[in-house]
N, C-alpha and C positions, 0 to 999 in steps of 0.2 A: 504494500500500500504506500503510494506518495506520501512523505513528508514533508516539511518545512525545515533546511539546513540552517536557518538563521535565527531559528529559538535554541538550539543545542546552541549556534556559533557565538550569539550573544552571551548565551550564560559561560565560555570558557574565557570570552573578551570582560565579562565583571569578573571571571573568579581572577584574571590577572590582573587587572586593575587592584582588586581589595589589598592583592596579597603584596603590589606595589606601594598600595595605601599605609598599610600597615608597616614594611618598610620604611616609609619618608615618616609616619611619626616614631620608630625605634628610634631611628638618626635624631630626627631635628627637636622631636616632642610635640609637632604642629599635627594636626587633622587633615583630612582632607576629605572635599568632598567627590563620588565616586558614580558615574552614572556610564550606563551600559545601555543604549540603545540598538536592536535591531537591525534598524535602516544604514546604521554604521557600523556593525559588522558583516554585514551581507555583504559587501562590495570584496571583503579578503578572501571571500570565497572562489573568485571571479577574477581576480588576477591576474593569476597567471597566465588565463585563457586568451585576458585580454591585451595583457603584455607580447602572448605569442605572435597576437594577429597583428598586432601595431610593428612590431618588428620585422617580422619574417613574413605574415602574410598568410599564416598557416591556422588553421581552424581546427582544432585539438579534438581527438573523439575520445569516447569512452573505451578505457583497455578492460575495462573487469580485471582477471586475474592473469591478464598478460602485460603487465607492467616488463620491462627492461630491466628495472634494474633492484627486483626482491623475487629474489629466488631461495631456497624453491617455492615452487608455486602448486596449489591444489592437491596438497598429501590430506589424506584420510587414511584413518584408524584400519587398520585392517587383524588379521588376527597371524598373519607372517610375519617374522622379524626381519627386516631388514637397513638399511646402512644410516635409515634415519629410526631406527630404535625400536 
């Protein structure tokens, strides 16, 4: 089922912020105030995508589990042992 990337992406965009937060008052002893919107984390989702095409001109697809460069890729459990365990 479709989701929404940018309720997960905001809440990782506050929980960095808080924990920057918390940081600047160990340091300085000052507060800070901390907001996490949405609409401004969506855009880090989309980057790269957008970087690609401004650059190079290339319009990036979806690899699923053929990425380049995490290997290996798609091991399941099975009930043989072999050289991955």
């Amino acid at each position: 089922e479709p989701y929404s990337v940018g309720d997960p992406n905001a809440g990782v965009h506050a929980f960095n912020a808080t924990l920057l937060a918390l940081e600047h008052r160990r340091r300085t002893g000052e507060g800070s105030m901390v907001e996490a919107a949405m609409v401004d984390a969506a855009p880090s989702v989309a980057a790269e995508q957008v970087i690609e095409y401004s650059a190079y001109g290339a319009l990036l697809q979806r690899d699923g589990n053929r990425g380049p460069t995490a290997a290996p890729q798609n091991l399941y459990l099975s009930t043989e042992i072999d050289e991955f365990g």
